[in-house]
Structure formats: C-alpha cells, structure tokens
C-alpha positions as CSV (number, residue, x, y, z in Angstrom):
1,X,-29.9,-20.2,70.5
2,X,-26.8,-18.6,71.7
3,X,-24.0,-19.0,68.6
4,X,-21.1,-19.0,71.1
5,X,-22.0,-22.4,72.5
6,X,-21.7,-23.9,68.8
7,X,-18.8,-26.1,68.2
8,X,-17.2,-28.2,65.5
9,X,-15.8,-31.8,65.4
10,X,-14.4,-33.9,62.7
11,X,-16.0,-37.0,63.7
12,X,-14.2,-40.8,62.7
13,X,-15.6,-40.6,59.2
14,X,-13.6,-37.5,58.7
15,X,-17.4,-35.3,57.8
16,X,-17.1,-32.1,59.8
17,X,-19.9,-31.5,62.4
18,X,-21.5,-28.3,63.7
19,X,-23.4,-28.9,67.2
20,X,-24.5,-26.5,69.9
21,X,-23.5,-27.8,73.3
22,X,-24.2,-26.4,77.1
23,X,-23.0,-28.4,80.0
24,X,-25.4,-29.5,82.3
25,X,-25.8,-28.6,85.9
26,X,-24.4,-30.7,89.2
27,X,-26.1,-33.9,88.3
28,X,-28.7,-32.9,85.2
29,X,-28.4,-35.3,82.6
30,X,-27.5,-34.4,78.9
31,X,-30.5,-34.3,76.2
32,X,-29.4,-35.0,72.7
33,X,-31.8,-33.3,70.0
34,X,-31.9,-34.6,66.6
35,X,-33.8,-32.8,64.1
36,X,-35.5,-33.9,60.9
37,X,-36.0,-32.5,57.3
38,X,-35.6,-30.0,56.6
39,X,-34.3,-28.4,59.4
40,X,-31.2,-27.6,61.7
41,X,-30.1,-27.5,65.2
42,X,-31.7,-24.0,65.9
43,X,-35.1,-25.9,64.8
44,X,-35.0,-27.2,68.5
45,X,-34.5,-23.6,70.1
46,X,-37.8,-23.5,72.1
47,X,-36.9,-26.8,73.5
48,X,-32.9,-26.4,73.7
49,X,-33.8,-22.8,75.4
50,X,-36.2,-24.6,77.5
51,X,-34.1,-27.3,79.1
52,X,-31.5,-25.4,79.4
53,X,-32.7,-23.0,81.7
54,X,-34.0,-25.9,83.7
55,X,-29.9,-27.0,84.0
56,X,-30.1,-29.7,81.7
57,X,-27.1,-30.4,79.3
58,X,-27.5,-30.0,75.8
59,X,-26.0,-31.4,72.4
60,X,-27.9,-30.2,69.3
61,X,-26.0,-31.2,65.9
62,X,-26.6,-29.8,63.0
63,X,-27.3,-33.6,60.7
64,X,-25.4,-34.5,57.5
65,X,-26.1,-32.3,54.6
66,X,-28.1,-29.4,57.2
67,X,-26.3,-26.3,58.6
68,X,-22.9,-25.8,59.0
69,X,-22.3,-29.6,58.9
70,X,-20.9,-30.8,55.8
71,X,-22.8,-32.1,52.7
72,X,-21.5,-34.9,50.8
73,X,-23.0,-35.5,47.3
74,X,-22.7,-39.4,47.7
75,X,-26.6,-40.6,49.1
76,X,-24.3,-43.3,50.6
77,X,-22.9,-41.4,53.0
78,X,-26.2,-40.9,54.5
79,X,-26.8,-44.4,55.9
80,X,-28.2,-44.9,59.1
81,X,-25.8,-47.1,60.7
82,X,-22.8,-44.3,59.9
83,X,-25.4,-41.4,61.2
84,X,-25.2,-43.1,64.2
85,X,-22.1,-43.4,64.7
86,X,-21.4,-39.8,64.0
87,X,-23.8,-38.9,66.8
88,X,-21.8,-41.0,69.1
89,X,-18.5,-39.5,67.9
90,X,-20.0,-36.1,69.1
91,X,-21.1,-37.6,72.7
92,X,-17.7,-39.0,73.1
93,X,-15.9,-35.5,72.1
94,X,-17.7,-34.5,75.2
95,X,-17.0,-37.4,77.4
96,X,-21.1,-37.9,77.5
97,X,-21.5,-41.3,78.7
98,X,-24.8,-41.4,78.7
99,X,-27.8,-39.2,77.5
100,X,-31.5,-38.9,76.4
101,X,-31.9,-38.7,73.0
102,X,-35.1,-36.6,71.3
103,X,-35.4,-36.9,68.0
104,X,-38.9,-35.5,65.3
105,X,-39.1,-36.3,62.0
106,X,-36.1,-38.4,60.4
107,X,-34.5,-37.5,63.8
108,X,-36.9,-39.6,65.0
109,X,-35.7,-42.3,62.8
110,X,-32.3,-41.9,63.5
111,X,-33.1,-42.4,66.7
112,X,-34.5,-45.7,66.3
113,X,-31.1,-46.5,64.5
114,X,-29.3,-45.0,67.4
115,X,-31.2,-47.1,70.4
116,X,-30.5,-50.3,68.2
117,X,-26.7,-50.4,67.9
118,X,-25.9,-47.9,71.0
119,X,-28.3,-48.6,73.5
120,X,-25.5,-48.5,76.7
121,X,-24.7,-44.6,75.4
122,X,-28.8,-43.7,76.4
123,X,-30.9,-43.8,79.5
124,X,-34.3,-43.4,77.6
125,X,-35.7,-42.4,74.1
126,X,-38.3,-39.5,73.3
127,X,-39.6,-39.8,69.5
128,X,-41.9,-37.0,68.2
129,X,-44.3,-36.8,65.5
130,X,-42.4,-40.1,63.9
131,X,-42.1,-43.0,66.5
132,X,-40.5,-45.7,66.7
133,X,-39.4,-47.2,63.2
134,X,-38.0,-50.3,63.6
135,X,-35.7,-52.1,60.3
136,X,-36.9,-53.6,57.4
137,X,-36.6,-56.0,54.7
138,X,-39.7,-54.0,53.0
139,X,-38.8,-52.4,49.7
140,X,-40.4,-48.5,49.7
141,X,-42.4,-49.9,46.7
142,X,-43.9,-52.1,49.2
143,X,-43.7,-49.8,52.3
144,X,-45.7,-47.2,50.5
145,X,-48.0,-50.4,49.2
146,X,-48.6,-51.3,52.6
147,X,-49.4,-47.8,54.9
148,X,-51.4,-47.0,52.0
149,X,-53.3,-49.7,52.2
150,X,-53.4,-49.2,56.1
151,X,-54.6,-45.6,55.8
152,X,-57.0,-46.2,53.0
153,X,-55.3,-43.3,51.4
154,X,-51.4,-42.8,49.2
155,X,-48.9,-40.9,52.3
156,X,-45.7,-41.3,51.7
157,X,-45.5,-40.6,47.6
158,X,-43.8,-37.8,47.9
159,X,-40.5,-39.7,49.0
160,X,-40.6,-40.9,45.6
161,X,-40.1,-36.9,44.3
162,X,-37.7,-36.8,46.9
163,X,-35.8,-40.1,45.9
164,X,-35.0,-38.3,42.1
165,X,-31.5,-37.8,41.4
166,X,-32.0,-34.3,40.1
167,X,-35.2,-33.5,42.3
168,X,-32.9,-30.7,44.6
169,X,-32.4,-28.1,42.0
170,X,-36.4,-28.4,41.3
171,X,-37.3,-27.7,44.2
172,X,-34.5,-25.3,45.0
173,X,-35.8,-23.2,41.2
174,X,-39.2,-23.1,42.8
175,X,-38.2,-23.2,47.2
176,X,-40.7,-20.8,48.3
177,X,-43.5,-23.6,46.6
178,X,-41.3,-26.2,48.3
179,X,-41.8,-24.3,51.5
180,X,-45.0,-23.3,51.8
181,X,-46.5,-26.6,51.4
182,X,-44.3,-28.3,53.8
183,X,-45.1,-25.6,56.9
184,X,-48.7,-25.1,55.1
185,X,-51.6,-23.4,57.1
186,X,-54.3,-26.0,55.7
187,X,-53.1,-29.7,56.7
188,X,-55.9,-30.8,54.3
189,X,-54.1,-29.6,51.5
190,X,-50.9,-31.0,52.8
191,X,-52.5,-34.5,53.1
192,X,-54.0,-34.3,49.5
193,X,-50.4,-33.1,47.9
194,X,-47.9,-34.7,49.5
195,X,-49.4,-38.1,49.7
196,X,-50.4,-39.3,46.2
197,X,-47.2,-39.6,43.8
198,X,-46.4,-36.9,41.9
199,X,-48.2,-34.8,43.7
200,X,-45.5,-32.6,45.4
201,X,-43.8,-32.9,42.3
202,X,-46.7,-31.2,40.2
203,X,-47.3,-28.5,42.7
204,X,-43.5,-27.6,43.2
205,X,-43.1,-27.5,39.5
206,X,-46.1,-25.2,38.8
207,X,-44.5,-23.0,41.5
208,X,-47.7,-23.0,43.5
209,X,-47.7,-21.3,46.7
210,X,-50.4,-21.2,50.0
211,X,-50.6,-19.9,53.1
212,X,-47.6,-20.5,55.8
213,X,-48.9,-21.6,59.7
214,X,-49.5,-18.6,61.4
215,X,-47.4,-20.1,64.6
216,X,-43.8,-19.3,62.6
217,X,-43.2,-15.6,62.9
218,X,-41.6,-13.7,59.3
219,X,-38.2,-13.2,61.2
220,X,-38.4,-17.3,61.8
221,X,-39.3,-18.1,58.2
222,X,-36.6,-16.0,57.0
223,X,-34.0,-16.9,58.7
224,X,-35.0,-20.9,58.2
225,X,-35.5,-20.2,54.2
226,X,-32.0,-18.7,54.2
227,X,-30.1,-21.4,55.9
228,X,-31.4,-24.4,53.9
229,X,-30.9,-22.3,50.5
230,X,-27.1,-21.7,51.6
231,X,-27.0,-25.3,51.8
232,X,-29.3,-26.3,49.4
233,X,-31.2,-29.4,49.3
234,X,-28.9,-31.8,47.9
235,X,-28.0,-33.1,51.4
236,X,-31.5,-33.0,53.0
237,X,-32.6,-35.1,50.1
238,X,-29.9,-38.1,50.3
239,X,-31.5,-38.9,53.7
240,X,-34.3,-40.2,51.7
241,X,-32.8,-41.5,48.6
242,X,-31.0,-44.3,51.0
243,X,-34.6,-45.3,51.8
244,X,-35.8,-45.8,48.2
245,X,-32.6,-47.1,46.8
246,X,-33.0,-49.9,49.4
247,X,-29.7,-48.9,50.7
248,X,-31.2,-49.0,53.8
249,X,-32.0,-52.9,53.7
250,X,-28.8,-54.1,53.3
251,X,-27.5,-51.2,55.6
252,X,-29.4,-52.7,58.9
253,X,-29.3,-56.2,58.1
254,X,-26.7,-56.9,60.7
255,X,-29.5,-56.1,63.3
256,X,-30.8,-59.3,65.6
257,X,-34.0,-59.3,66.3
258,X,-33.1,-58.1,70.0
259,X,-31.3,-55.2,69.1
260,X,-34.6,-54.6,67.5
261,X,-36.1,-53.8,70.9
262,X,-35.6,-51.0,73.0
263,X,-35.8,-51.8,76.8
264,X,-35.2,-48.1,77.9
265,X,-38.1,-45.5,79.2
266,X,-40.0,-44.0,75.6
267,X,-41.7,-41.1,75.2
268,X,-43.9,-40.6,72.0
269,X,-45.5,-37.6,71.7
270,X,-48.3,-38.3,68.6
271,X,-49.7,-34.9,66.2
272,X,-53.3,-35.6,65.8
273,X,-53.0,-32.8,63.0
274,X,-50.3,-34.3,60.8
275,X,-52.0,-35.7,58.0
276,X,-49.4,-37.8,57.1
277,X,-47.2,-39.1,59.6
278,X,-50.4,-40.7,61.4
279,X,-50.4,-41.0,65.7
280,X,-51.8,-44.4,65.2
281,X,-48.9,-45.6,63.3
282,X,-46.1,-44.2,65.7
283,X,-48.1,-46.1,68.6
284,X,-48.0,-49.1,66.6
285,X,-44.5,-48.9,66.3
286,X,-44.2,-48.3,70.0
287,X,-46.3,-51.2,71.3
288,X,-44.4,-53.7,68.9
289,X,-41.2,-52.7,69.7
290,X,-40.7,-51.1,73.2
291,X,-40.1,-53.5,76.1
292,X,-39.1,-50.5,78.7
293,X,-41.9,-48.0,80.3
294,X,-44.0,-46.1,77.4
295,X,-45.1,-42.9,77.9
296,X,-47.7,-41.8,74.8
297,X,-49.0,-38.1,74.8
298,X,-51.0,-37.1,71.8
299,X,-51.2,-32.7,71.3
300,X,-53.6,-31.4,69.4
301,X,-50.9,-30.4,66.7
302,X,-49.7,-30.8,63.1
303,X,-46.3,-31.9,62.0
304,X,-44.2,-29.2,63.8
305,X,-45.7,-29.6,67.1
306,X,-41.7,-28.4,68.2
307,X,-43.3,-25.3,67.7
308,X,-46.7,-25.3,67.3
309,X,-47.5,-26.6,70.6
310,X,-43.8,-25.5,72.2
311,X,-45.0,-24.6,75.4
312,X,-47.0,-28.0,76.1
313,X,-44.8,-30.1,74.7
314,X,-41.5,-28.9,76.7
315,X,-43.7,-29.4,80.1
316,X,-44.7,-32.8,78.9
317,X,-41.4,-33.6,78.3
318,X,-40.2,-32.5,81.5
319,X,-42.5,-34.4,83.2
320,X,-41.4,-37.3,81.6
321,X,-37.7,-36.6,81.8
322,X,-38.2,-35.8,85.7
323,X,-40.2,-38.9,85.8
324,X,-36.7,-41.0,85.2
C-alpha cells in the first residue's frame, strides 16, 4: 500500500488515528476496511490494492492500539460504542457521507457495532470470517458455555489468556510462539490449542513453535512481526479484555431491539477451514439478524481468507459490490 496516501486525524476523543485514504472515481462509492487482531491497515493490501484500481474509494484505519494509531493502556477505551464513533470521525474528516463498510475478524465485530448506532453513514455491510455478532446480555463465562456446547467442542478459551491483565508481555517474551500458532499451517492444531482454556497459554509459555501457512511470503511475515512488536500487544489485547470484563454489556445496553437489525445489503463470506470461528455460526448470526438482501459465499479457506484466498474473494466481493 502506497505510504503517501496515509493520513492522521485526532478524532473527538482526542486518540490520534493513522488511516490510508484514496478518493474514489466519478461516482465509485467509498469502502471502509476494518481489520481485526492482530493486524493493521496494510493487512487489507490485496483488497485495498484491488478496489482501488477498480476506482473505488478507500479508508483503511489502522484500529486503537494497532499501527501508527495510538495505544491507550486503559481496556476502557476500547469499547465498542466509542470504536465506532472514531470510525465515523474519520468518514466525516473526509466528508464521506456514506460508505460500505468490510470488516474480518474483530473488524467484523465492530462492524456489527457500527451498522447498529450509524446505520444512515452505510449503504451495505460485508463481514468476513466473523459475521454478524449482534449485543448481548451473555456473560463470556456463559458465551464460551454456550458455542461450546453448540460445537460439541471448547473455541473460544483462548479469550480467557487473552483477557489477563499481564498476558501481553507473555506473549510478547515468547511472539514468534504467539505467531506461529495464530497464522499456523495445520488448522488442526489451531483448533486443538486455541480452543480449550489454557491452551494457548501453555503453548505460548513453553515457547512452542510450528509451521507458518505457506500463502504469507518471509518479506510479509517480517514486516507484520515487526509492526505489532513496535506496538506491542497491550492494545490488541484490550479489545478483548472489554469482552470478558463484561464491559461490553453495559456498554450496548442502550441498543433497542431494532437497532439490533441491519436492513442494508450483507455480504458474509464463511472460511470452511477456520476451525474456530465456525461458517455455520456467522450464518446464524446473519439469518437472525439481517432484514436487507444477504449474500453468503463460503471459500474453501482458513481464518485469513484476506489472503489465503485474495484473488476469489476480491472478485466475489466485487460482484457483490457491483451488484448494489
């Protein structure tokens, strides 16, 4: 991604933003990419590169605590609601009235956020690996509970690792551990590590190491170890300790059960590889809460289908986008 079309904006919360931005063409529409842990803008390069050419607009932020974005300490900073609202800061910087927004992983969740309490800023909603997750009064005790019970198997005890106060300067003592499981060759061992609790945990902290997908070059791993370790982890880990503080229940309990839905166009685009964040739960999300046209693509793909599959999923996407 070119770095001369990165800017900076001190958004109404005063937290300082790095985004990449490219002004569309005649009458493209702009496409809003938000990424997910842990990654940064230039995590969305095949697609940003992609729809640019095709003379779309892009805005690509790097999120709280990723990039050159700042990185506040305080896990309350990280709510939902106020991610949001920094994203909307940034489409108003550049009088963006209204845009698709993309989101994987937490983006994806953010996302969700996003279409509840700004639906008028978006004309539709694309949601990859993770779909739609709608607000809940659910503990994560009971969260984890219930998709365990779901999946007949533990997939989200990992979040629990994550959710320790000190758990960044673990995993930032042993990173190249941390790493290899999370972009892991074998999704098997993925499933069987990062589900059950304390499983991640054990494996980071016997500084054990496997095999890295073979779609992510050594000049990409490099340059995506570097940039979270100049950051550190710290930030990247807040998004999920507001999940199993319960922060996040009082933080969207303001939502009526119609800002709930989303009556816009939705893409979902499922990863029948990713051994954790299921297909069949992102659909289920979908079908309960989207009331606009659903478009559901499933790839043959693990967890970073972004780049896995980069070549199918930016023509699906098109499609779709065209399709509007």
């Amino acid at each position: 991604m070119d770095s001369s079309l990165y800017k900076s904006l001190t958004t109404s919360r005063n937290l300082k933003y790095s985004y990449y931005y490219s002004v569309p063409v005649v009458d493209k529409p702009v496409i809003l990419f938000v990424h997910g842990f842990p990654n940064t803008a230039n995590d969305w390069r095949h697609q940003v590169n992609f729809f640019k050419d095709q003379g779309y607009g892009i805005i690509a932020p790097d999120m709280l605590g990723y990039g050159d974005t700042d990185k506040p300490a305080d896990h309350s900073q990280y709510t939902l609601s106020a991610l949001a609202r920094d994203v909307i800061d940034i489409l108003d910087a550049e009088k963006v009235d209204k845009a698709i927004a993309i989101g994987h992983d937490w983006g994806s969740i953010l996302v969700s956020r996003i279409a509840n309490y700004h639906p008028d800023r978006f004309l539709a909603f694309a949601f990859l690996a993770v779909g739609y997750v709608g607000h809940s009064d659910a503990t994560f005790d009971q969260f984890h509970a219930f998709t365990a019970k779901l999946a007949t198997r533990e997939l989200f005890g990992y979040w629990y690792y994550f959710g320790e106060e000190d758990a960044h300067k673990t995993i930032e003592n042993n990173f190249d551990s941390f790493y290899s499981l999370l972009m892991a060759d074998d999704s098997a061992l993925t499933a069987a590590t990062l589900g059950p609790v304390g499983g991640f945990q054990t494996w980071v902290e016997s500084d054990k190491k496997t095999a890295i997908a073979s779609y992510l070059s050594e000049e990409e791993v490099k340059a995506h170890k570097q940039v979270l370790l100049q950051g550190g982890l710290q930030g990247p880990l807040n998004w999920y300790k507001v999940r199993t503080t319960g922060l996040d229940i009082e933080d969207g309990k303001a939502l009526t059960p119609e800002q709930k839905l989303v009556h816009q166009p939705v893409f979902f685009g499922g990863a029948t590889q990713d051994e954790i964040c299921i297909p069949a739960m992102g659909k289920a999300g979908c079908a309960q809460f989207v009331k606009g046209p659903l478009t559901v693509k499933e790839f043959n793909a693990g967890h970073w289908l972004i780049w896995q599959v980069k070549d199918e999923l930016n023509q699906a996407l098109l499609e779709w986008v065209q399709g509007l």
